[in-house]
PDB file as gemmi writes it, atoms N, CA and C in Angstrom:
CRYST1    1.000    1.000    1.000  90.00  90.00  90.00 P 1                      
ATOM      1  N   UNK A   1     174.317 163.344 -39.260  1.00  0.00           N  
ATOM      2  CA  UNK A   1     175.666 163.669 -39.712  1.00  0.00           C  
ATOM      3  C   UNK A   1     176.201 162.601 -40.666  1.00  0.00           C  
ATOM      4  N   UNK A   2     175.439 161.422 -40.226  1.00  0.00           N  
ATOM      5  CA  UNK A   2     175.995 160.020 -41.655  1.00  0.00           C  
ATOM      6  C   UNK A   2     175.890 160.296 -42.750  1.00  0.00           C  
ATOM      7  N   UNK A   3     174.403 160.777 -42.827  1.00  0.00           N  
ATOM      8  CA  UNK A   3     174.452 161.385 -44.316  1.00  0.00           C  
ATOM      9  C   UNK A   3     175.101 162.625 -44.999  1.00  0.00           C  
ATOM     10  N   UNK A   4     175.284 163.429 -44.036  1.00  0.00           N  
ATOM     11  CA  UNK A   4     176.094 164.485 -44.551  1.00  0.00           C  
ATOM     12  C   UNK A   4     177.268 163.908 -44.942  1.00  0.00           C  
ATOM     13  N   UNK A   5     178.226 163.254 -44.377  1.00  0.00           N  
ATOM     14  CA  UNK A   5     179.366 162.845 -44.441  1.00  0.00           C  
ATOM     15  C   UNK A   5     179.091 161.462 -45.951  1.00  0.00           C  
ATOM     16  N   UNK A   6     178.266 161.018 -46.049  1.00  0.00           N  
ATOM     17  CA  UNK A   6     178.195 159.924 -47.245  1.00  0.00           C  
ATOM     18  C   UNK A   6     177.523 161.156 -48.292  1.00  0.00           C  
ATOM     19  N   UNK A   7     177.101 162.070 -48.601  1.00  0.00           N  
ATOM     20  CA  UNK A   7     176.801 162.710 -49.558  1.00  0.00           C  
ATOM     21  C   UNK A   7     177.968 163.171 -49.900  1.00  0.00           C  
ATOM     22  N   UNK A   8     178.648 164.090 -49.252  1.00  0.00           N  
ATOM     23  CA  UNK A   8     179.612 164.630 -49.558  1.00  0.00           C  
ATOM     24  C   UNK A   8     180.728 163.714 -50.527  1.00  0.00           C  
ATOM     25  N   UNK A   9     181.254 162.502 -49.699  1.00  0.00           N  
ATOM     26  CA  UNK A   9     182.115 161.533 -50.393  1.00  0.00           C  
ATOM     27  C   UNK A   9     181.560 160.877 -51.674  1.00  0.00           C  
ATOM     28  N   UNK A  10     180.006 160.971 -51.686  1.00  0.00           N  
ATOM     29  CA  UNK A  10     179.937 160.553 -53.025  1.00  0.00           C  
ATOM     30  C   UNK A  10     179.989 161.358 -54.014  1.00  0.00           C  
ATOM     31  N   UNK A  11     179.601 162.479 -53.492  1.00  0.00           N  
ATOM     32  CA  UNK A  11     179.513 163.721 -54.361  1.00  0.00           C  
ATOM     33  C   UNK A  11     181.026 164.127 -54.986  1.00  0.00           C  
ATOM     34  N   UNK A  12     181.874 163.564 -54.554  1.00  0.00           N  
ATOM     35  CA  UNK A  12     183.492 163.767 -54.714  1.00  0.00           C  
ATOM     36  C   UNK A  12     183.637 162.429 -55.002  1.00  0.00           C  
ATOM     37  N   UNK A  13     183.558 161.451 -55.725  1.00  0.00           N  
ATOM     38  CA  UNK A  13     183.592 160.536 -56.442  1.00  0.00           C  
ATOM     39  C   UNK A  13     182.455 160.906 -57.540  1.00  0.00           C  
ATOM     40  N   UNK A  14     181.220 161.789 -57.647  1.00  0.00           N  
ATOM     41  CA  UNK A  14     180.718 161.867 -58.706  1.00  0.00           C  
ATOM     42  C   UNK A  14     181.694 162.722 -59.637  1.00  0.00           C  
ATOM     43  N   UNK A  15     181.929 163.614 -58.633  1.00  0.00           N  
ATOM     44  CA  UNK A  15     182.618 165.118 -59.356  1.00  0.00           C  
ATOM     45  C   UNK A  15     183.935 164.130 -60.241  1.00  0.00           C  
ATOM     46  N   UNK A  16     184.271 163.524 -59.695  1.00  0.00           N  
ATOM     47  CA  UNK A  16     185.544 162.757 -60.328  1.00  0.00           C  
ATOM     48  C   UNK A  16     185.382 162.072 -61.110  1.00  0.00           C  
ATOM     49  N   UNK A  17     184.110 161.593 -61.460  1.00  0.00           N  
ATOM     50  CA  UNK A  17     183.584 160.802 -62.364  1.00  0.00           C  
ATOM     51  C   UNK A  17     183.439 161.430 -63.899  1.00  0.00           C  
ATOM     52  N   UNK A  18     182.431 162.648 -62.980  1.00  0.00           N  
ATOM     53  CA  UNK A  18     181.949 163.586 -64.083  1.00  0.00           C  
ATOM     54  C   UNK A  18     183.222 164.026 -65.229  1.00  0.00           C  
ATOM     55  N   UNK A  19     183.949 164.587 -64.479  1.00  0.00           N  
ATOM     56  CA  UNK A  19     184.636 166.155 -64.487  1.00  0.00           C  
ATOM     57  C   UNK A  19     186.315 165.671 -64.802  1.00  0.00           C  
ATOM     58  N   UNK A  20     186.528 164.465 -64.040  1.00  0.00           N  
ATOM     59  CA  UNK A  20     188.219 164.519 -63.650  1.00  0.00           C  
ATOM     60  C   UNK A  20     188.541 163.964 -65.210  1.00  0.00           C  
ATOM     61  N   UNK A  21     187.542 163.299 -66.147  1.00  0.00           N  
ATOM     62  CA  UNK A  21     188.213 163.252 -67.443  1.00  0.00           C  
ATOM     63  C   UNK A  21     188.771 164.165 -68.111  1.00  0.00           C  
ATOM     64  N   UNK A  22     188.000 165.742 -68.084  1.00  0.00           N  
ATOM     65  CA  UNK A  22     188.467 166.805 -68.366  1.00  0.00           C  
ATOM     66  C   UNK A  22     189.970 167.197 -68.614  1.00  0.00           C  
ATOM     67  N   UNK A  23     190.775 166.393 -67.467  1.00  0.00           N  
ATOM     68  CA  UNK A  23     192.202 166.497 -67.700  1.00  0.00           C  
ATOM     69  C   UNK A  23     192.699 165.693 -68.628  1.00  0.00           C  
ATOM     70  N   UNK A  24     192.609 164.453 -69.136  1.00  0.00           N  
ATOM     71  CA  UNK A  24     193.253 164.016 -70.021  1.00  0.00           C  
ATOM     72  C   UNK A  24     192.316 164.029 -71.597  1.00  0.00           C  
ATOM     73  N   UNK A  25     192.443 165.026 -72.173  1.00  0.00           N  
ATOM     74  CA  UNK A  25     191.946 165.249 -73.579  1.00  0.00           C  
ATOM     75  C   UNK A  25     192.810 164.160 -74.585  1.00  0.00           C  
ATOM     76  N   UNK A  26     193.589 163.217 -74.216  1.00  0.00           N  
ATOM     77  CA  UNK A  26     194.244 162.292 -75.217  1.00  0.00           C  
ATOM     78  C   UNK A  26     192.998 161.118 -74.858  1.00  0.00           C  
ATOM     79  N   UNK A  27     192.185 160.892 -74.130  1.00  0.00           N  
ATOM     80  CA  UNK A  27     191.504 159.677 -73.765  1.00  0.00           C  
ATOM     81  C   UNK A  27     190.317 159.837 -74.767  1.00  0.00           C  
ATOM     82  N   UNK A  28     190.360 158.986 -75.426  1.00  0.00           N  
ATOM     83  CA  UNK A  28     189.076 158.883 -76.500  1.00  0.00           C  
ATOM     84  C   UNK A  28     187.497 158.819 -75.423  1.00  0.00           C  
ATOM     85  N   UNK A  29     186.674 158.416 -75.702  1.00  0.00           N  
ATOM     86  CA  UNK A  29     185.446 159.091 -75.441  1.00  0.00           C  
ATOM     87  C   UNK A  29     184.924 157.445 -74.861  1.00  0.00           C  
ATOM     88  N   UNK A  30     185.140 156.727 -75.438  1.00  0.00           N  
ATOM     89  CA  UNK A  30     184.924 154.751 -74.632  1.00  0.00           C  
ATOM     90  C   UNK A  30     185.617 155.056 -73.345  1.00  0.00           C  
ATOM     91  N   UNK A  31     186.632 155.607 -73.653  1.00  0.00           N  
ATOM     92  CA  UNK A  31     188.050 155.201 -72.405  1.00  0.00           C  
ATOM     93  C   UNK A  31     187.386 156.194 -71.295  1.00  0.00           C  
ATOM     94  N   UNK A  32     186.988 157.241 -71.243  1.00  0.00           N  
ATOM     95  CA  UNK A  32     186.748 158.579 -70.501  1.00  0.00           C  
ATOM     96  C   UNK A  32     185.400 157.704 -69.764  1.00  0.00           C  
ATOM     97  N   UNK A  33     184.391 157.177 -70.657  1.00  0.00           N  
ATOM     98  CA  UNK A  33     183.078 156.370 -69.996  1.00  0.00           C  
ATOM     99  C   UNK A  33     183.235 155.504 -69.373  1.00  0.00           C  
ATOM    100  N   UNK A  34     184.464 154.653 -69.609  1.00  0.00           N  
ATOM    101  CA  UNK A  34     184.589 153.573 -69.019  1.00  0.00           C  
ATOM    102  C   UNK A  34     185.209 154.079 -67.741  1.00  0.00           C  
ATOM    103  N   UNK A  35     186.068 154.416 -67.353  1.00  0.00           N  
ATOM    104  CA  UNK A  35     186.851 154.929 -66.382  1.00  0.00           C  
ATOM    105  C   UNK A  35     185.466 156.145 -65.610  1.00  0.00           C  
ATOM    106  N   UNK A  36     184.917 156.944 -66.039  1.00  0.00           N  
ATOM    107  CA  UNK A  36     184.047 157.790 -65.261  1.00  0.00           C  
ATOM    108  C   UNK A  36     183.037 156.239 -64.593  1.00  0.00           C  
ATOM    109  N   UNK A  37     182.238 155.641 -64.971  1.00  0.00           N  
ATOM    110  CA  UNK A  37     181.412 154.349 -64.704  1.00  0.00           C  
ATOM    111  C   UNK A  37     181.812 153.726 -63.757  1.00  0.00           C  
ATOM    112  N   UNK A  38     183.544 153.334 -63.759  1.00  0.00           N  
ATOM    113  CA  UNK A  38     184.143 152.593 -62.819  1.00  0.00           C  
ATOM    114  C   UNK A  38     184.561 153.347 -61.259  1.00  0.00           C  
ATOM    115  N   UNK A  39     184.824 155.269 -61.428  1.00  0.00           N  
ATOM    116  CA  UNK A  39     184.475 155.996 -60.521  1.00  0.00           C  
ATOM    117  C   UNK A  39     183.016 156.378 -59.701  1.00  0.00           C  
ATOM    118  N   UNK A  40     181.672 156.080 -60.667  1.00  0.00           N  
ATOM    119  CA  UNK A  40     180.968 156.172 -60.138  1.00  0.00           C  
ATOM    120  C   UNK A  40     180.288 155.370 -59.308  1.00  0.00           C  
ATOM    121  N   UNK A  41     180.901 154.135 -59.816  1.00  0.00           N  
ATOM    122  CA  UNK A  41     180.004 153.097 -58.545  1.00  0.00           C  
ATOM    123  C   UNK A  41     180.373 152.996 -57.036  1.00  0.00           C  
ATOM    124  N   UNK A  42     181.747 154.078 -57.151  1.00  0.00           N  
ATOM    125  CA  UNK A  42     182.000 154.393 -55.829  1.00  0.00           C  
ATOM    126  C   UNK A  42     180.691 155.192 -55.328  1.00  0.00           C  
ATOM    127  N   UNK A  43     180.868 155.944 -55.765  1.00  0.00           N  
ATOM    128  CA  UNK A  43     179.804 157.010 -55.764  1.00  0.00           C  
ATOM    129  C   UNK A  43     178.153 156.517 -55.271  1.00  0.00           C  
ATOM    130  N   UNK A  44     177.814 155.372 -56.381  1.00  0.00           N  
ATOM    131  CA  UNK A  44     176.471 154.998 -55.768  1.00  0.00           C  
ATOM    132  C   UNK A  44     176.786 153.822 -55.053  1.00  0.00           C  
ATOM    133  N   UNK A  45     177.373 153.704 -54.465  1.00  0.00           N  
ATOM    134  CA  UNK A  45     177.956 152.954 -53.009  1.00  0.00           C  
ATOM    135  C   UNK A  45     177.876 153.639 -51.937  1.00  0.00           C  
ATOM    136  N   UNK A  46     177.868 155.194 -52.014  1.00  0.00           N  
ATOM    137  CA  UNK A  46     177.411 155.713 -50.896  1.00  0.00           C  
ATOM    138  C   UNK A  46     176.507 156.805 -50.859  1.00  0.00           C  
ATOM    139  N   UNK A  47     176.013 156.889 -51.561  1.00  0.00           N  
ATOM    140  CA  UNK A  47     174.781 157.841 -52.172  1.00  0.00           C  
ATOM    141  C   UNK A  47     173.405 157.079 -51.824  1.00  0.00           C  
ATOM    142  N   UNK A  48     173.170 155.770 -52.064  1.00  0.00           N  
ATOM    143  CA  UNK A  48     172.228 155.197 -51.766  1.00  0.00           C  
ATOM    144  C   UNK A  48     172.181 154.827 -50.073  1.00  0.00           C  
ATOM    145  N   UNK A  49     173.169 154.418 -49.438  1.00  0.00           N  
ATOM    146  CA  UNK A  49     173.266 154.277 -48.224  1.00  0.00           C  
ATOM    147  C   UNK A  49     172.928 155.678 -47.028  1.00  0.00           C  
ATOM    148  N   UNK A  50     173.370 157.152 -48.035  1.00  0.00           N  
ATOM    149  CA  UNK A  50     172.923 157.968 -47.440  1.00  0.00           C  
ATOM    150  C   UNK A  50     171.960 158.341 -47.581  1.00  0.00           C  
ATOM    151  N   UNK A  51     171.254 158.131 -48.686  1.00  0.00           N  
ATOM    152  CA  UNK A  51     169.839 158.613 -48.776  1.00  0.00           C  
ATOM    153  C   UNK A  51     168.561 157.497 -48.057  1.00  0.00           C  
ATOM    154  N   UNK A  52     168.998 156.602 -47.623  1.00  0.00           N  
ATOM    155  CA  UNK A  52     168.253 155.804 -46.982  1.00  0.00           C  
ATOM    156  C   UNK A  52     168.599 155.879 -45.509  1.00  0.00           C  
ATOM    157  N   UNK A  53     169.839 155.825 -45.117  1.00  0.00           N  
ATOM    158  CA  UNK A  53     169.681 156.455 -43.849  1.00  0.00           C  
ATOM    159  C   UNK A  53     169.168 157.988 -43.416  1.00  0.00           C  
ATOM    160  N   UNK A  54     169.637 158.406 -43.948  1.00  0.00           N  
ATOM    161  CA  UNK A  54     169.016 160.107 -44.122  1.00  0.00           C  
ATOM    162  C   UNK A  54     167.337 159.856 -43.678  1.00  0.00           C  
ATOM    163  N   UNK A  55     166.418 159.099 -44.934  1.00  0.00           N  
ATOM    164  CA  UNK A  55     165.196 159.027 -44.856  1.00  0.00           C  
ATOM    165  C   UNK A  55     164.844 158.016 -43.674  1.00  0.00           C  
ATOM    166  N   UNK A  56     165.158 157.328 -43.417  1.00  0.00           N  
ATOM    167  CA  UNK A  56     164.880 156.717 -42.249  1.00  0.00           C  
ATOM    168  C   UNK A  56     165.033 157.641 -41.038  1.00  0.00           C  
ATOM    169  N   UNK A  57     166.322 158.279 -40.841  1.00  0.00           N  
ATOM    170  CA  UNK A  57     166.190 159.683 -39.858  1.00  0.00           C  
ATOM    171  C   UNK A  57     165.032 160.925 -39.571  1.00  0.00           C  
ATOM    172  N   UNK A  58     164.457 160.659 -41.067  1.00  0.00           N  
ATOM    173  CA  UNK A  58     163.574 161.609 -40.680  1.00  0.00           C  
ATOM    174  C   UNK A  58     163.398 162.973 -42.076  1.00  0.00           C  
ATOM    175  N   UNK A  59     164.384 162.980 -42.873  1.00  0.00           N  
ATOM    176  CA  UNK A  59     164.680 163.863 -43.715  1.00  0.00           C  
ATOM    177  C   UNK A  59     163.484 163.480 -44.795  1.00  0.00           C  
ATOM    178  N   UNK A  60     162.980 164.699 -45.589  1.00  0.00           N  
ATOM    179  CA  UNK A  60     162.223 163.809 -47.199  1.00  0.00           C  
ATOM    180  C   UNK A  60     162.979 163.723 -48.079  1.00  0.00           C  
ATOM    181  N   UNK A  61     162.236 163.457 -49.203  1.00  0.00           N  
ATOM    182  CA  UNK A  61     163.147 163.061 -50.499  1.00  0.00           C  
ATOM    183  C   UNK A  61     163.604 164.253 -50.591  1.00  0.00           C  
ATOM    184  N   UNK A  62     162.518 165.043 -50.560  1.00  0.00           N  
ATOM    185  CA  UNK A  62     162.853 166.898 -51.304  1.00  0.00           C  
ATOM    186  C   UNK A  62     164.232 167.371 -50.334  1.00  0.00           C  
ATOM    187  N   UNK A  63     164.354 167.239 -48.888  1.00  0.00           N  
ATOM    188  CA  UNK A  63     165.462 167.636 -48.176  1.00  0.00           C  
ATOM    189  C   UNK A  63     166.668 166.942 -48.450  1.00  0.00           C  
ATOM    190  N   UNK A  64     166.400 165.449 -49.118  1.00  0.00           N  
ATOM    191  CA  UNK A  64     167.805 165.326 -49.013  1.00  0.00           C  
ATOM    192  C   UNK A  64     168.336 165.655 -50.589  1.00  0.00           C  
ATOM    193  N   UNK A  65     167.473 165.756 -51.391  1.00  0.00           N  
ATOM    194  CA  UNK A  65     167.624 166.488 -52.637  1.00  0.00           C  
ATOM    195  C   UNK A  65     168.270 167.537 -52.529  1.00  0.00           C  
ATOM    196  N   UNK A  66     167.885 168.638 -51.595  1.00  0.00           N  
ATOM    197  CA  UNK A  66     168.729 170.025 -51.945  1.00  0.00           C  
ATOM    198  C   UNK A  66     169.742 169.825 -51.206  1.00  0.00           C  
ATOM    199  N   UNK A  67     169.653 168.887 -49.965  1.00  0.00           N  
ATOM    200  CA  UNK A  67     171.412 168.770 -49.338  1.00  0.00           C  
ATOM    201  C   UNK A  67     172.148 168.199 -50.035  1.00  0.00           C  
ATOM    202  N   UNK A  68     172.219 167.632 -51.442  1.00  0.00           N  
ATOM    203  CA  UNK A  68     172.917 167.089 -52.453  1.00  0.00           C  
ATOM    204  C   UNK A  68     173.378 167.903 -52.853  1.00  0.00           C  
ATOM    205  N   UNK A  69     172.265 168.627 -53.469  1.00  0.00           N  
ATOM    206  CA  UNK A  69     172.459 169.840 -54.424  1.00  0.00           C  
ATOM    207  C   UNK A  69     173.480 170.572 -53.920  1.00  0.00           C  
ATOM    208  N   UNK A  70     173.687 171.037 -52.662  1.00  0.00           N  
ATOM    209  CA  UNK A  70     174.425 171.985 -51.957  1.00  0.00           C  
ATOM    210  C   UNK A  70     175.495 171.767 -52.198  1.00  0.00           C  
ATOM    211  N   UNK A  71     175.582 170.822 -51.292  1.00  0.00           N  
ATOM    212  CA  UNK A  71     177.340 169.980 -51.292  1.00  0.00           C  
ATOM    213  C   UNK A  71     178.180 169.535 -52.817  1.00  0.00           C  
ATOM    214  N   UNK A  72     177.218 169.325 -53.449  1.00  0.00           N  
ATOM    215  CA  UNK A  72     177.421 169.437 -55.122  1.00  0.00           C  
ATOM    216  C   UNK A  72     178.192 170.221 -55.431  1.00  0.00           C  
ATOM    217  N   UNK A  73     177.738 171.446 -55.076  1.00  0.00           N  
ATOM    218  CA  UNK A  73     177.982 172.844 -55.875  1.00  0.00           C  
ATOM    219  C   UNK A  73     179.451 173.690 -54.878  1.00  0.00           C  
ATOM    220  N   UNK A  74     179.815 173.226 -53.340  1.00  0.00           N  
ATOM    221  CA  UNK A  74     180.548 173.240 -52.713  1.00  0.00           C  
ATOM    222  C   UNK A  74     181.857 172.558 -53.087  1.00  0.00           C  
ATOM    223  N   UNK A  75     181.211 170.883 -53.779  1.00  0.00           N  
ATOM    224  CA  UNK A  75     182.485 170.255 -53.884  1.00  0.00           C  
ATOM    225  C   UNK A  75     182.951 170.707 -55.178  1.00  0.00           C  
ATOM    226  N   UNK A  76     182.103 170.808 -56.167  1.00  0.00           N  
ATOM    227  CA  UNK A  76     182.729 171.140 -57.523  1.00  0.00           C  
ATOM    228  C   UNK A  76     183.571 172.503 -57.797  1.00  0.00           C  
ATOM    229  N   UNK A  77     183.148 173.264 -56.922  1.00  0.00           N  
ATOM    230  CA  UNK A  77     183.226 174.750 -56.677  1.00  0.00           C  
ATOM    231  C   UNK A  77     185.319 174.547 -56.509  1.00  0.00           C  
ATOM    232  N   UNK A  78     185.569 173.544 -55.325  1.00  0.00           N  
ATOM    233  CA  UNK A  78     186.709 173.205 -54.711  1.00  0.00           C  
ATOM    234  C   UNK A  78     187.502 172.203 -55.842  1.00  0.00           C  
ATOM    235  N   UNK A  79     186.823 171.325 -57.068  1.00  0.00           N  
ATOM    236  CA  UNK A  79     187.109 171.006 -57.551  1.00  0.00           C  
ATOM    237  C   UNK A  79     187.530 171.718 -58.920  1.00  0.00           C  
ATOM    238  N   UNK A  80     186.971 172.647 -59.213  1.00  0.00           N  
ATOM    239  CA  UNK A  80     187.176 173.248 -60.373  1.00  0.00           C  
ATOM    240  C   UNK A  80     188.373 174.236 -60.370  1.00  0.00           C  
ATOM    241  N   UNK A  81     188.543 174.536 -58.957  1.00  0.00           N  
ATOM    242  CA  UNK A  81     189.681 175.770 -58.612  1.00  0.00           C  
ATOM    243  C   UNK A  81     191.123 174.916 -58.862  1.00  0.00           C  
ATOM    244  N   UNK A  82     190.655 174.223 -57.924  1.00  0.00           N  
ATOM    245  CA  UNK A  82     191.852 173.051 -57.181  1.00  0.00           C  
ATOM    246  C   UNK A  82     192.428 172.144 -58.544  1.00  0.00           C  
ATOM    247  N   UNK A  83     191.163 171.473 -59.439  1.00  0.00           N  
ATOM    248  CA  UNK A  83     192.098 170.620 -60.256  1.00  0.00           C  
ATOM    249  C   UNK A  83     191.803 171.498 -61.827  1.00  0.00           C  
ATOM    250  N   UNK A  84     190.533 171.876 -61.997  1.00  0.00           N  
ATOM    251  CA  UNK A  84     190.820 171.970 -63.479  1.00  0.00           C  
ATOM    252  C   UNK A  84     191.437 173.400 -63.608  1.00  0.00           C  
ATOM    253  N   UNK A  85     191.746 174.418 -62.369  1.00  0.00           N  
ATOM    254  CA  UNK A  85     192.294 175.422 -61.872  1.00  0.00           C  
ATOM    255  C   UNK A  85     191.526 176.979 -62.885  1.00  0.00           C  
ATOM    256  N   UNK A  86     189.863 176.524 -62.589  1.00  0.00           N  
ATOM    257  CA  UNK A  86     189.350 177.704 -62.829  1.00  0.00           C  
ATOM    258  C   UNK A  86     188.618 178.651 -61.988  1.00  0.00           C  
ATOM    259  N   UNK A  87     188.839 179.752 -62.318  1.00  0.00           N  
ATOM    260  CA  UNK A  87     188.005 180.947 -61.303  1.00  0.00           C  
ATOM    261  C   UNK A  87     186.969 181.149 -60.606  1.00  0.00           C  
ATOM    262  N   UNK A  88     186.533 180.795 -59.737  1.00  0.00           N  
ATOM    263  CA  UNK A  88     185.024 180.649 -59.052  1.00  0.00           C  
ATOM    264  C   UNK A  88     184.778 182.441 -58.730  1.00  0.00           C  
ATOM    265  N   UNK A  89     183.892 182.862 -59.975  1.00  0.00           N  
ATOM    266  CA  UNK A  89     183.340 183.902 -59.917  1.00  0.00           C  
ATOM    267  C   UNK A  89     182.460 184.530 -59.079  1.00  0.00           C  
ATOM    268  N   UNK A  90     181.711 185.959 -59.293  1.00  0.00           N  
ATOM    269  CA  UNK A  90     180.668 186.220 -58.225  1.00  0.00           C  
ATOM    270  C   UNK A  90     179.369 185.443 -58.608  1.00  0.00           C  
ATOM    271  N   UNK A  91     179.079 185.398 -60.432  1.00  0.00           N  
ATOM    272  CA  UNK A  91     177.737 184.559 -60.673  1.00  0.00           C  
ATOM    273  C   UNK A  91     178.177 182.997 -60.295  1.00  0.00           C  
ATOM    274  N   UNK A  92     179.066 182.424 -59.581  1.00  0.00           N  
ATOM    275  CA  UNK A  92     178.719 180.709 -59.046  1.00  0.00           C  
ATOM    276  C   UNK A  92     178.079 181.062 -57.521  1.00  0.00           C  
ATOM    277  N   UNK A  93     179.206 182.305 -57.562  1.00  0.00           N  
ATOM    278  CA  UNK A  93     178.783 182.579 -55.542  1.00  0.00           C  
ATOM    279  C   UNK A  93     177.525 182.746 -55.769  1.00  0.00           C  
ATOM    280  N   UNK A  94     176.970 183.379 -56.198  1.00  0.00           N  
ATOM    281  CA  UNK A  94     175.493 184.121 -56.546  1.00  0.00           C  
ATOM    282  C   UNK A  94     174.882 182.607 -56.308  1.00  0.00           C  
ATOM    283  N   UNK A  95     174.913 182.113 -57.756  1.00  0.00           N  
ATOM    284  CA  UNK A  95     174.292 180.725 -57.964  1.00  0.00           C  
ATOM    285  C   UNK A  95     174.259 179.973 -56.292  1.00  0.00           C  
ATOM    286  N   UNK A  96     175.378 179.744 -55.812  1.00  0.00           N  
ATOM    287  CA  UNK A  96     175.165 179.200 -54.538  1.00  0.00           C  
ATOM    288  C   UNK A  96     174.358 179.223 -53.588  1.00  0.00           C  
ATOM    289  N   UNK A  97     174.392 180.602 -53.177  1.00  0.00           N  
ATOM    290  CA  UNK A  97     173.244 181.623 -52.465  1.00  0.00           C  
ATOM    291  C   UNK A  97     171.975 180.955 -52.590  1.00  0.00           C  
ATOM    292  N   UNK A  98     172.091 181.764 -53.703  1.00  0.00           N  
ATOM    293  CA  UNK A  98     170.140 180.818 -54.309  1.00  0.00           C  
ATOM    294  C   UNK A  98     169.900 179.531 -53.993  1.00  0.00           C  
ATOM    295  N   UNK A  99     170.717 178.432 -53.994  1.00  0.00           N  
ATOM    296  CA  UNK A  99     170.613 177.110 -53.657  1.00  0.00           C  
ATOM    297  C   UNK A  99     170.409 176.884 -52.312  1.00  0.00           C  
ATOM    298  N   UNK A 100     171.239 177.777 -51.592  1.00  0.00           N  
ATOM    299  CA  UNK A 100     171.301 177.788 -50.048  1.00  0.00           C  
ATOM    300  C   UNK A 100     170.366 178.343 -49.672  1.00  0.00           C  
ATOM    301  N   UNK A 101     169.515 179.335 -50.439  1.00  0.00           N  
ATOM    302  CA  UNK A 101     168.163 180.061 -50.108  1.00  0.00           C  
ATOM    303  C   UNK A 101     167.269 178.661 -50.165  1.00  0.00           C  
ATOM    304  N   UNK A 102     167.297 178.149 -51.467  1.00  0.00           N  
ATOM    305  CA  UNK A 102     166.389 176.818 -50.959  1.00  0.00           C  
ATOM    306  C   UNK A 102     166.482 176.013 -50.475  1.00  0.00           C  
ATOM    307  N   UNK A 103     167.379 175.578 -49.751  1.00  0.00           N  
ATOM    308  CA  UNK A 103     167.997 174.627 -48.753  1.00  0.00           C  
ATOM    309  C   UNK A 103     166.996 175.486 -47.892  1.00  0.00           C  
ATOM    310  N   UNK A 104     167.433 176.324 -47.362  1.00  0.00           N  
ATOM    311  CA  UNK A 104     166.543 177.080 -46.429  1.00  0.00           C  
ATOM    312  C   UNK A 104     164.910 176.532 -46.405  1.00  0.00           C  
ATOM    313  N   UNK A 105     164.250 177.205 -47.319  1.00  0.00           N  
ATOM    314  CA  UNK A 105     163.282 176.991 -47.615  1.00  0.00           C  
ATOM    315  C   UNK A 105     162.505 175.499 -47.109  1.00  0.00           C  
ATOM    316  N   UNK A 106     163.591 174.260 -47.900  1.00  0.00           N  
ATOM    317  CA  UNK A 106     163.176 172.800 -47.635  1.00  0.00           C  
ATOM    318  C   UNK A 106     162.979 172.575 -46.052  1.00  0.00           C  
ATOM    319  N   UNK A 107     163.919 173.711 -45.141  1.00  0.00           N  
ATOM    320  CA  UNK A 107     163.765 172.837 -43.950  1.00  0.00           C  
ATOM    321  C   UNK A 107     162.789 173.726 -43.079  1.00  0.00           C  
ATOM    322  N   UNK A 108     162.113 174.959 -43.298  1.00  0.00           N  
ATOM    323  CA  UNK A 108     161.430 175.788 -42.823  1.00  0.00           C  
ATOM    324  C   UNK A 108     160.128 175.109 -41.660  1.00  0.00           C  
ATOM    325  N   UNK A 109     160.335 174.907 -40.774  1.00  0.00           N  
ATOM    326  CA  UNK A 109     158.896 173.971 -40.172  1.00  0.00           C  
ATOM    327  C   UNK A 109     159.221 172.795 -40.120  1.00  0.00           C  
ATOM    328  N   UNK A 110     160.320 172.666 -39.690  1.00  0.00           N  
ATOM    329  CA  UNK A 110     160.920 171.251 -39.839  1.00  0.00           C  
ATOM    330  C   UNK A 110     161.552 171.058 -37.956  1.00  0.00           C  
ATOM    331  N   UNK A 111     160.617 169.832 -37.279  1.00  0.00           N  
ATOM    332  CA  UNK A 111     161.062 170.197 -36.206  1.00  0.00           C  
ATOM    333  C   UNK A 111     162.093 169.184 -35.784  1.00  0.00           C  
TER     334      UNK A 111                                                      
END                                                                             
């Protein structure tokens, strides 16, 4: 559950990194990098801590890869509605699915 809980929070410091410049279109393109850079080291502050506890638990690279992926696409999903206030259609739901199909997949035989 550590890692679930440290993916997620970084994944919402990436998304904020990525994405949250989006709102201010007056910020020149230095200012937007500099400020995304200074959000992301939150980010790999707990991204690395979860992926090493994760793998020490027992998870592979490939599993904790698509549990990234997931929560990725969950948080941005919540982020895109919520701040940049756009429509989460049926092709993201779709898109999701499929991701969650391979999430599936990664843990198949997994005891």
């Amino acid at each position: 559950m550590t890692t679930i809980i440290l993916l997620t929070l970084s994944n919402i410091f990436m998304t904020m990194a990525w994405y949250g410049q989006l709102k201010f279109p007056n910020w020149t393109i230095p200012m937007a990098i500099i400020v995304g850079w200074g959000i992301a080291l939150f980010e790999y502050c707990l991204a690395v801590p979860a992926n090493r506890i994760g793998y020490a638990q027992g998870f592979t690279g490939g599993q904790l890869k698509i549990i990234q992926e997931l929560i990725t696409l969950i948080v941005f999903a919540i982020f895109a509605t919520v701040v940049l206030k756009e429509p989460i259609g049926w092709r993201y739901l779709g898109a999701v699915l499929c991701i969650a199909g391979a999430a599936m997949f990664m843990f198949v035989g997994r005891s």
